[in-house]
C-alpha positions as CSV (number, residue, x, y, z in Angstrom):
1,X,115.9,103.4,112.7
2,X,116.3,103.0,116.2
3,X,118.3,99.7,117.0
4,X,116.4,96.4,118.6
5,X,113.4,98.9,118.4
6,X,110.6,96.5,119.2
7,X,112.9,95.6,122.5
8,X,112.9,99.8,123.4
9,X,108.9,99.1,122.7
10,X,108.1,96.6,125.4
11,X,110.3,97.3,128.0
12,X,110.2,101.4,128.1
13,X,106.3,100.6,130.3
14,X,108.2,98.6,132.1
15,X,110.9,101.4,133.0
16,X,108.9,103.6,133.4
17,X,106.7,101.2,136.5
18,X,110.0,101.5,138.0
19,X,110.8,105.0,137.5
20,X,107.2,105.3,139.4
21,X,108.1,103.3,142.5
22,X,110.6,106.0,143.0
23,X,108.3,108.5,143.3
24,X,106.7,108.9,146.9
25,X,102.9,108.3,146.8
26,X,101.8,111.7,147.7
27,X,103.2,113.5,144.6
28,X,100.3,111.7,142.2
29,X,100.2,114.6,139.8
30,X,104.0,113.5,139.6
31,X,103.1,109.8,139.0
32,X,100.0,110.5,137.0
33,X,102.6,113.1,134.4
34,X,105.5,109.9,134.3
35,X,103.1,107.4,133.4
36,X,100.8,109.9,130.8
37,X,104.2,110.9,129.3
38,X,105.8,106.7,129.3
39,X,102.5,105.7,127.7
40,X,102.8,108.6,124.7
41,X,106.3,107.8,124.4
42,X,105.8,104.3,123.6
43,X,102.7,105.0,121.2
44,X,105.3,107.4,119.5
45,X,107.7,104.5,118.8
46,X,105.0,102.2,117.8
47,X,104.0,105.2,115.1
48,X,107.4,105.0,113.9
49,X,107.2,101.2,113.8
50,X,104.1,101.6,111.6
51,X,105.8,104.3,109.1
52,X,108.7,102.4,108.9
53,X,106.6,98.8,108.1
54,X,107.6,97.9,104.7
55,X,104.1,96.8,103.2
56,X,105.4,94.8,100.1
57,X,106.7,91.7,101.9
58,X,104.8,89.3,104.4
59,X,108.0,88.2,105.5
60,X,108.9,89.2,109.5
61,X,110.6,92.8,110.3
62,X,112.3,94.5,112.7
63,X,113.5,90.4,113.8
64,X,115.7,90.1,116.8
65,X,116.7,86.8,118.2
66,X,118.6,86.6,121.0
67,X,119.8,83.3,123.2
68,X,118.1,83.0,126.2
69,X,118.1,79.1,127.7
70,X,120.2,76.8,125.5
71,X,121.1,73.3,127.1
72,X,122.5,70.9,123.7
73,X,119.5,70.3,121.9
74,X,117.2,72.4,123.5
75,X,116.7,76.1,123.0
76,X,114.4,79.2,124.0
77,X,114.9,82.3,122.4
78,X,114.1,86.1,123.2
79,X,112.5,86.5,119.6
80,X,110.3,89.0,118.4
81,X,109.0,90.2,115.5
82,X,106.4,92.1,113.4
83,X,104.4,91.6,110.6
84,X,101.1,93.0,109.2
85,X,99.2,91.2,111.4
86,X,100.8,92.3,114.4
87,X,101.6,95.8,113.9
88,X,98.0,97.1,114.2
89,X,97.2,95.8,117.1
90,X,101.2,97.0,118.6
91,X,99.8,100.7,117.4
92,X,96.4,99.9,119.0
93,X,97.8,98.5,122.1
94,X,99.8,101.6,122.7
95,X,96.6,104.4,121.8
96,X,94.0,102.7,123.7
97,X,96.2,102.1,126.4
98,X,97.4,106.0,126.5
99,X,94.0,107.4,126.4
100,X,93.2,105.2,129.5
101,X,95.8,106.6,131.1
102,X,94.2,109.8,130.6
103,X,90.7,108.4,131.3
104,X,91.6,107.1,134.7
105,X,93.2,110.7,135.7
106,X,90.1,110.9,138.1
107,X,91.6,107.7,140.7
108,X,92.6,109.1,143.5
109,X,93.3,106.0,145.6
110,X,96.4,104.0,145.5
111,X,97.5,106.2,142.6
112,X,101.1,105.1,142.8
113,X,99.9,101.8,142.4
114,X,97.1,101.9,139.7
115,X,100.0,102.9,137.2
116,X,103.1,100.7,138.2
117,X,100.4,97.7,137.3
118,X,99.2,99.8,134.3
119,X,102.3,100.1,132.8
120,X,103.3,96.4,133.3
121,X,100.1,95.3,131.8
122,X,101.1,97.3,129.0
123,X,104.5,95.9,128.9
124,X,102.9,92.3,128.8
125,X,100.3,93.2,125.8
126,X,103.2,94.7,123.7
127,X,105.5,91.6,124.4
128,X,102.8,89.3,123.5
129,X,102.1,91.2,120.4
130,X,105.5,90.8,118.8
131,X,107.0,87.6,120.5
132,X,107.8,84.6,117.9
133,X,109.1,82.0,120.7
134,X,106.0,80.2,122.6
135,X,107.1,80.2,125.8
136,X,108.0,84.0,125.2
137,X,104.5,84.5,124.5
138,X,103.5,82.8,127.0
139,X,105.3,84.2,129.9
140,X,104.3,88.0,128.2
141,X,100.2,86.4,128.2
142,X,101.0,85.9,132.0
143,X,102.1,89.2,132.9
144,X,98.8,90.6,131.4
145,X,96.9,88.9,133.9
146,X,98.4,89.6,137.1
147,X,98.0,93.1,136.9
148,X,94.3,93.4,135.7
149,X,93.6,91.1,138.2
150,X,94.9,93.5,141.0
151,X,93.2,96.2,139.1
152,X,90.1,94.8,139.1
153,X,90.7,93.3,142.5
154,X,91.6,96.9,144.4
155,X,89.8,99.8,142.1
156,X,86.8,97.6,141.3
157,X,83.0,98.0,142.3
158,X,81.2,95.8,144.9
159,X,81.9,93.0,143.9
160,X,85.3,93.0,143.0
161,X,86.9,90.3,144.9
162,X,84.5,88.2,143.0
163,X,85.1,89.3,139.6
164,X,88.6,89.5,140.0
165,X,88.8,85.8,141.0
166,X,87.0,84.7,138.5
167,X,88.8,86.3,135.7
168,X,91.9,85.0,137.1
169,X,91.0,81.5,137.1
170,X,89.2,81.5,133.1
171,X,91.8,83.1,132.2
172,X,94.5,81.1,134.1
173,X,93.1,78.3,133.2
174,X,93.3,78.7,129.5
175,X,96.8,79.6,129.9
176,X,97.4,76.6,131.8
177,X,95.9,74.3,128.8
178,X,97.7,77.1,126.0
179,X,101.0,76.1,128.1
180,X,100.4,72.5,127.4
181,X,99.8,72.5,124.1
182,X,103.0,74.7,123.4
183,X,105.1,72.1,125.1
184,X,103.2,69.1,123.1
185,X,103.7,71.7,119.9
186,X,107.0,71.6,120.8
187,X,107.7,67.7,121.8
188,X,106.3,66.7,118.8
189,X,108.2,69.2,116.8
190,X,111.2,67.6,118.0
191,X,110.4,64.0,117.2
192,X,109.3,65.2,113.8
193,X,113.2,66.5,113.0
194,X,114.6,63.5,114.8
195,X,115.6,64.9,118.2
196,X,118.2,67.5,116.5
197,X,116.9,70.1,118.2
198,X,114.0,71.7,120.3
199,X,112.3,74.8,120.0
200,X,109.4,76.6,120.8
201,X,109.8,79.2,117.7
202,X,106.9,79.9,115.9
203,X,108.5,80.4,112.5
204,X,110.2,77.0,112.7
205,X,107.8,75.3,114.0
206,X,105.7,76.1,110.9
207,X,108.3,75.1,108.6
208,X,108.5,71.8,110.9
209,X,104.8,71.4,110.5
210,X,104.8,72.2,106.9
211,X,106.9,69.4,105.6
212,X,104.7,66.4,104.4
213,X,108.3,64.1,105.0
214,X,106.9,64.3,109.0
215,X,103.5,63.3,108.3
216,X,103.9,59.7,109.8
217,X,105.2,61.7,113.3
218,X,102.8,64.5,113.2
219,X,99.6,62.5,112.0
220,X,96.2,64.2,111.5
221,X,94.9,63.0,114.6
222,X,98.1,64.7,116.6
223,X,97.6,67.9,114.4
224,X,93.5,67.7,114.9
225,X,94.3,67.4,119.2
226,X,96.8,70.3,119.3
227,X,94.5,72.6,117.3
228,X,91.6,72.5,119.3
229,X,93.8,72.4,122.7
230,X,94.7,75.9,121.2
231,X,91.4,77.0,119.8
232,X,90.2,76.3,123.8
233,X,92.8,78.2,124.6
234,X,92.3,81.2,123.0
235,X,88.5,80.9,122.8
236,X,88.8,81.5,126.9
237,X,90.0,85.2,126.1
238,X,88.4,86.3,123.1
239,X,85.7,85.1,125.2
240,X,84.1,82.6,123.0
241,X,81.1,80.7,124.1
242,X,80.7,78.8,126.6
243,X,83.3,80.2,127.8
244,X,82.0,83.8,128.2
245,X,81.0,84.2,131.7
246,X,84.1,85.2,133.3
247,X,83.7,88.7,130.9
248,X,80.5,90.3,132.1
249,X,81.4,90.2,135.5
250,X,85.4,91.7,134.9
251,X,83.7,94.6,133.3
252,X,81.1,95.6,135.2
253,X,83.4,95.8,138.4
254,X,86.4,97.3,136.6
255,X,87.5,100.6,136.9
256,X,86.6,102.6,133.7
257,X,90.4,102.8,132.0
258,X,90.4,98.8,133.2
259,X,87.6,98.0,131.1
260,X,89.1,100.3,128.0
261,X,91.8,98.0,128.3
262,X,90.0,94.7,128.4
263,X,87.7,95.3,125.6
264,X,90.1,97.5,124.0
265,X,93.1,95.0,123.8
266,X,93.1,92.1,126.0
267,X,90.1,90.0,124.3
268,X,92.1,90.9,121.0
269,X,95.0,88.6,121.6
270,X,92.3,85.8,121.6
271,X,92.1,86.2,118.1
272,X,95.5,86.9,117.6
273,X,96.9,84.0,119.3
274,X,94.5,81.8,117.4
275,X,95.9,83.0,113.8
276,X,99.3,83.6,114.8
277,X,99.7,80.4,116.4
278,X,96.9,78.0,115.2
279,X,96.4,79.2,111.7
280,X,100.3,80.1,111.5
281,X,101.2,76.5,112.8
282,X,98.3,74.4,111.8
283,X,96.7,76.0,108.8
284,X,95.2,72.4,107.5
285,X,93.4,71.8,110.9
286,X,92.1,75.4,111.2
287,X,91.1,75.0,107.5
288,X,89.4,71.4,108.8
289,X,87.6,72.9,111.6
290,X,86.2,75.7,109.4
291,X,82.6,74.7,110.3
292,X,83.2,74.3,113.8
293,X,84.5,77.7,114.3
294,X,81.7,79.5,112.1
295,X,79.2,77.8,114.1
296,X,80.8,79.0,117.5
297,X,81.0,82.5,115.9
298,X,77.7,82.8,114.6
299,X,76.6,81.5,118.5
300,X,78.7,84.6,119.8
301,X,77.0,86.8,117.1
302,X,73.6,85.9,118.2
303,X,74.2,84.6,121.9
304,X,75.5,87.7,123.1
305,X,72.9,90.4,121.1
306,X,70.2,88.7,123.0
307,X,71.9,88.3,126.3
308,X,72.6,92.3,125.5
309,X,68.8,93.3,124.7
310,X,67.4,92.0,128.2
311,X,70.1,94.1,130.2
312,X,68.9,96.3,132.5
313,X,72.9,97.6,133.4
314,X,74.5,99.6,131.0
315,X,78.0,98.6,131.0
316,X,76.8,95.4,131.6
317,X,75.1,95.3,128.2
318,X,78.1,96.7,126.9
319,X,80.6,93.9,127.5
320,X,77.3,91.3,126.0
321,X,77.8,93.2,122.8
322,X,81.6,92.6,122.7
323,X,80.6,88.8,123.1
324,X,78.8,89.5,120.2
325,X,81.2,91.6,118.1
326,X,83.8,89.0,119.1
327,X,82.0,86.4,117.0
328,X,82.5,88.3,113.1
329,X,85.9,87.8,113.9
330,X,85.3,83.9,114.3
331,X,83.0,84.3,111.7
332,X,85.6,86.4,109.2
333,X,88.1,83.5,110.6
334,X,86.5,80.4,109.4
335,X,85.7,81.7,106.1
336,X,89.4,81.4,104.7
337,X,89.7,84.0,102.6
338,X,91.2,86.8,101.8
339,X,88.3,89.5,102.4
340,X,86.8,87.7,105.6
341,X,90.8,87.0,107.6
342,X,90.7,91.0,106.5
343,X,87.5,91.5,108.2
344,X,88.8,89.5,111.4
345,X,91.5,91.5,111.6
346,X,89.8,94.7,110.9
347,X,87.2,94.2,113.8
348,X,90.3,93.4,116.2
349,X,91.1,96.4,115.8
350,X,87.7,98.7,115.0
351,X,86.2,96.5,117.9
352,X,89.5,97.8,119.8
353,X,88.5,101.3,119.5
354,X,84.9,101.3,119.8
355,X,84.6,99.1,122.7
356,X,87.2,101.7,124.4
357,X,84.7,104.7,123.5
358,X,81.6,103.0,124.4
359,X,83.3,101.8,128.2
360,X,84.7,105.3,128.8
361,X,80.9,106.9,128.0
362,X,79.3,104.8,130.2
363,X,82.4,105.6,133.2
364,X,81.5,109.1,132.6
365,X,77.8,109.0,132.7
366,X,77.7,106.7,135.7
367,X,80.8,109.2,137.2
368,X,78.0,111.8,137.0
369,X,75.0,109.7,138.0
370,X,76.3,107.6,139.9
371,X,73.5,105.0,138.4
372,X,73.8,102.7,135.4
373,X,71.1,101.5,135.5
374,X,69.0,101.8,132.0
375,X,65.3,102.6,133.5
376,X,66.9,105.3,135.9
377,X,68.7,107.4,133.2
378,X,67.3,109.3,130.1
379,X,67.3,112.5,128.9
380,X,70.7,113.3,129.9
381,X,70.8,115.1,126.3
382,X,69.4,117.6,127.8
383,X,71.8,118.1,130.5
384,X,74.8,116.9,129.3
385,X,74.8,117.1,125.6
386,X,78.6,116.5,124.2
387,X,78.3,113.1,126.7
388,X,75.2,112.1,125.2
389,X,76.4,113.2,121.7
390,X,79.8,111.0,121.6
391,X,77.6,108.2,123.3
392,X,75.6,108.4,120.5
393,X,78.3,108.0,118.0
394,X,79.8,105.4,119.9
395,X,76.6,103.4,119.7
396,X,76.8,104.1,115.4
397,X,80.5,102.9,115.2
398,X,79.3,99.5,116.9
399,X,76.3,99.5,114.7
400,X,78.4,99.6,111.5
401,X,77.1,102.7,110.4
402,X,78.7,103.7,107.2
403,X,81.6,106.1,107.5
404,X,83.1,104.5,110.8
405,X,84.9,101.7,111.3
406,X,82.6,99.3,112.6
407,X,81.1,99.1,109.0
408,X,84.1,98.3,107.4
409,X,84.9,95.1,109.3
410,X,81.6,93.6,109.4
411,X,81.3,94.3,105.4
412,X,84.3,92.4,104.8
413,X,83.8,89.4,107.1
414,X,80.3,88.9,105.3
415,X,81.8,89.3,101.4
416,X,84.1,86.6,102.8
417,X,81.9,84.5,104.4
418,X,79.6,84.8,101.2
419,X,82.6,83.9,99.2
420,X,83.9,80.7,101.1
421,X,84.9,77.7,99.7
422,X,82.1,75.1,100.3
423,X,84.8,72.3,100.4
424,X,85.9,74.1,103.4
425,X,83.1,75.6,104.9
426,X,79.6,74.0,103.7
427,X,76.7,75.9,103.9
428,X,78.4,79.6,104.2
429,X,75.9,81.5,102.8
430,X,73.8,80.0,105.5
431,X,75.9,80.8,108.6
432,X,76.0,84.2,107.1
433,X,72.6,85.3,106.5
434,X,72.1,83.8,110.6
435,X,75.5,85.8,111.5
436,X,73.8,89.0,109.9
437,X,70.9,88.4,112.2
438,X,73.2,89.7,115.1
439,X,73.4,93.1,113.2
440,X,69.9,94.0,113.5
441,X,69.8,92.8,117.2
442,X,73.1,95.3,117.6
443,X,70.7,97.9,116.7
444,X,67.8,97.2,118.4
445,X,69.9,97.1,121.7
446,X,72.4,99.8,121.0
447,X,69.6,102.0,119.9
448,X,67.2,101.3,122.5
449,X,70.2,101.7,125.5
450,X,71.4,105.2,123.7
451,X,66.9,106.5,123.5
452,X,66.2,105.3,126.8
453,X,69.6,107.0,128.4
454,X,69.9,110.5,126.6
455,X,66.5,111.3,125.4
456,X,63.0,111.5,126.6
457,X,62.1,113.1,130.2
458,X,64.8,114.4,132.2
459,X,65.4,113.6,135.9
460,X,65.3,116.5,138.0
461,X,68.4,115.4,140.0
462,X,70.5,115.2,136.4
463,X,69.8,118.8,135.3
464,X,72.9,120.3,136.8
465,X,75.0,117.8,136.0
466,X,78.6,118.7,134.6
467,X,78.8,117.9,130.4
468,X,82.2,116.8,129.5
469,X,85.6,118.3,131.4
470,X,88.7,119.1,128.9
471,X,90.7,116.3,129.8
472,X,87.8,113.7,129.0
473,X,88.0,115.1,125.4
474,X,91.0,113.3,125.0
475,X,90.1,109.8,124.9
476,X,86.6,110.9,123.6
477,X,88.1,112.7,120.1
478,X,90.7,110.0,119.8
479,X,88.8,107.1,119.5
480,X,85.9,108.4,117.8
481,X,88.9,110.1,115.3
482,X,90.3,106.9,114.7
483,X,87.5,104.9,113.8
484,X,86.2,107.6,111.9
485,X,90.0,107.6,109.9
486,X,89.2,103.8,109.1
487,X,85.8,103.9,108.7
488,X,86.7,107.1,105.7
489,X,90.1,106.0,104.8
490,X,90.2,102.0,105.5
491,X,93.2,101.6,102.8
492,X,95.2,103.1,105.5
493,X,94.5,99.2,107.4
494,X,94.4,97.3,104.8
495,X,98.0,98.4,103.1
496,X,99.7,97.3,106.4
497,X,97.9,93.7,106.6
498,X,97.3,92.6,103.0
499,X,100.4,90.6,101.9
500,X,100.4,88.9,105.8
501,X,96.9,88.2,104.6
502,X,97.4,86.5,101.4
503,X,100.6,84.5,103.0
504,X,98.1,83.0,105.6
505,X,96.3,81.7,102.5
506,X,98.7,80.3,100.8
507,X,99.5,78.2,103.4
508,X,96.0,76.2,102.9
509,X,95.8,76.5,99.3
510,X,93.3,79.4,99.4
């Protein structure tokens, strides 16, 4: 095994950004080739990581800890780590993000550009994937936004500035208030173990937390005040009602491989900073504000499906229904067990996938029509069948149809939800028979978006339109394959993140 591996991992995008600013901008097949063959590079590592996983223990591998600000008492490390939680979304960091790549082959402006910030951005989601020291994760959450925010900013539609800006400042702000509470998680820490020592290491910060001797430092009402600073947090990125609105608008003006990438990954490490973090550190508060979080899910769930059914914009309704699919995982969350934190987990990365398919359709359709709106389109079936096929089965995945992915997750966040604990969430069967609501409303809107666009009477101005170019059937048979592998073969999930499951439990009694 390759030495400080997960280091080669998040850094090589970062080389090769560099290697790219060497390159003069008018060689962009050149540019296009470095950062095509940095991206598969790094999902080849992260393929080795996941062979080399040891699936028995819940226990962190692949550590590395390394001094990087040390002053006495205080201390921030270079830490990183993987465990069955984050090695999925490592692997599907580095896949969705490669068949972007490939998907945004067809930019012509500011090439050079376009993939320097791509491959940063990539560097930032790998870094916050696998860093154990909070203000490590922090400063890797940061780097994620700079660059979409240029990407959106330069390469976007219309309205661009707009949508740019806004992203930037939900999703600075939530940094800004995720900052915060790291330094109170960490200030409190501190006076918990008498001023020994200071450190912003998630591992020891949960032993810190764990101890009952510290209960007179680290009261309920502290514990209660730094969950839900970081359940704000995070709810600002996975976007989590009300605080939604920045979402919509990013997507609609992003570049197509941009909004792979934000639907694909970015939204995910909501979710993963709210159990790695706030579940990891605070299991009894997550665990208290059970209800609260099912409620807000189910709100998602429901919110978004009918925001979704009134759309007239089809990547617009789109990035309503990952609102809504970003709820089961709230929803899989707050059940506490074993089969719904699965579920959560499992939608992170289904959703990951599917969102990516479904964005990429619609940036191919609307590359060909150069309309996306609903009532303008339909029956591009007829003229561009593979399209309107893979469209099609992108709509089933998100569905849940049986066989792909989608169906999977949402099963197991509703047997868990089902199977709750009523001391800890009251009324479960309730909040799941609502959630399952938003299923049925997937359907009408998916269903109705896919008949209205590929069948029925064709526009004469679509009949010569060009069906799908060799290179597009790379991202296309990729993501469809893989949520077809878990949708068939979901053990091949579930080995990895079972044990980190069970450990998650055990640290609230479940």
């Amino acid at each position: 095994m390759i030495g400080n591996i997960l280091s080669w991992l998040i850094f090589l995008p970062l080389a090769g950004a560099l290697l790219i600013l060497t390159i003069p901008k008018e060689n962009k097949n050149v540019i296009r080739s470095i950062a095509a063959g940095t991206s598969i590079i790094a999902l080849l590592v992260s393929l080795i990581l996941w062979g080399a996983f040891d699936r028995s223990t819940a226990g962190l591998q692949f550590y590395q800890a390394i001094p990087w600000l040390n002053f006495d008492f205080f201390a921030i490390y270079y830490e990183v780590g993987i465990d069955g939680l984050s090695v999925p979304l490592v692997v599907l960091t580095t896949i969705v993000t490669t068949l972007a790549i490939f998907a945004s082959f067809t930019i012509n402006n500011r090439v050079k550009e376009f993939y320097v910030w791509t491959l940063v951005l990539l560097t930032g989601m790998l870094g916050v994937f696998v860093a154990l020291d909070m203000f490590l994760f922090f400063l890797f959450f940061e780097l994620t936004l700079i660059p979409m925010f240029f990407i959106i900013g330069i390469w976007g539609g219309k309205e661009r500035g707009y949508a740019s800006f806004k992203f930037l400042l939900y999703t600075g702000l939530g940094s800004a208030i995720m900052f915060l509470a790291f330094i109170a998680m960490a200030v409190k820490g501190a006076a918990a173990v008498g001023y020994q020592y200071f450190t912003f290491s998630i591992p020891m910060l949960a032993e810190i937390y764990a101890n009952p001797e510290v209960a007179d430092v680290l009261t309920s009402g502290v514990r209660a005040a730094l969950f839900l600073a970081l359940f704000i947090a995070f709810a600002v990125k996975l976007p989590i009602f009300p605080f939604h609105t920045w979402l919509p608008n990013a997507h609609v003006e992003a570049p197509t491989a941009a909004s792979m990438i934000l639907a694909g990954v970015l939204l995910k490490m909501g979710g993963y900073g709210l159990i790695r973090v706030g579940i990891g550190i605070l299991p009894d508060q997550a665990a208290r504000f059970a209800m609260l979080i099912a409620i807000l899910g189910v709100i998602n769930i429901i919110y978004g499906a009918l925001l979704a059914l009134v759309q007239t914009d089809l990547k617009r309704l789109v990035a309503f229904s990952s609102i809504s699919h970003m709820g089961i995982v709230l929803v899989g969350i707050a059940s506490f067990t074993a089969a719904g934190i699965q579920g959560a987990i499992f939608q992170l990365v289904s959703h990951g996938f599917i969102s990516a398919l479904l964005f990429f359709m619609v940036g191919a359709l609307y590359e060909r029509t150069k309309t996306r709106t609903i009532s303008e389109l339909g029956g591009l079936s007829k003229s561009v069948p593979i399209l309107a096929g893979f469209t099609l089965a992108a709509a089933m995945a998100s569905v849940g149809l049986p066989g792909l992915s989608g169906f999977v997750s949402e099963l197991l966040a509703f047997i868990g939800v089902f199977g709750a604990d009523a001391a800890i969430l009251p009324g479960a069967k309730v909040i799941g028979v609502i959630a399952g609501l938003g299923i049925i409303l997937t359907a009408a809107y998916l269903l109705w978006a896919v008949q209205r666009t590929t069948f029925g009477q064709l526009n004469d101005k679509y009949k010569e339109l060009q069906d799908a170019r060799p290179l597009e059937y790379i991202p296309m048979i990729g993501l469809l394959g893989f949520s077809i592998l878990i949708g068939v073969y979901p053990y091949i999930l579930s080995d990895v993140i079972n044990v980190t499951v069970l450990d998650i439990l055990s640290k609230i009694g479940g």
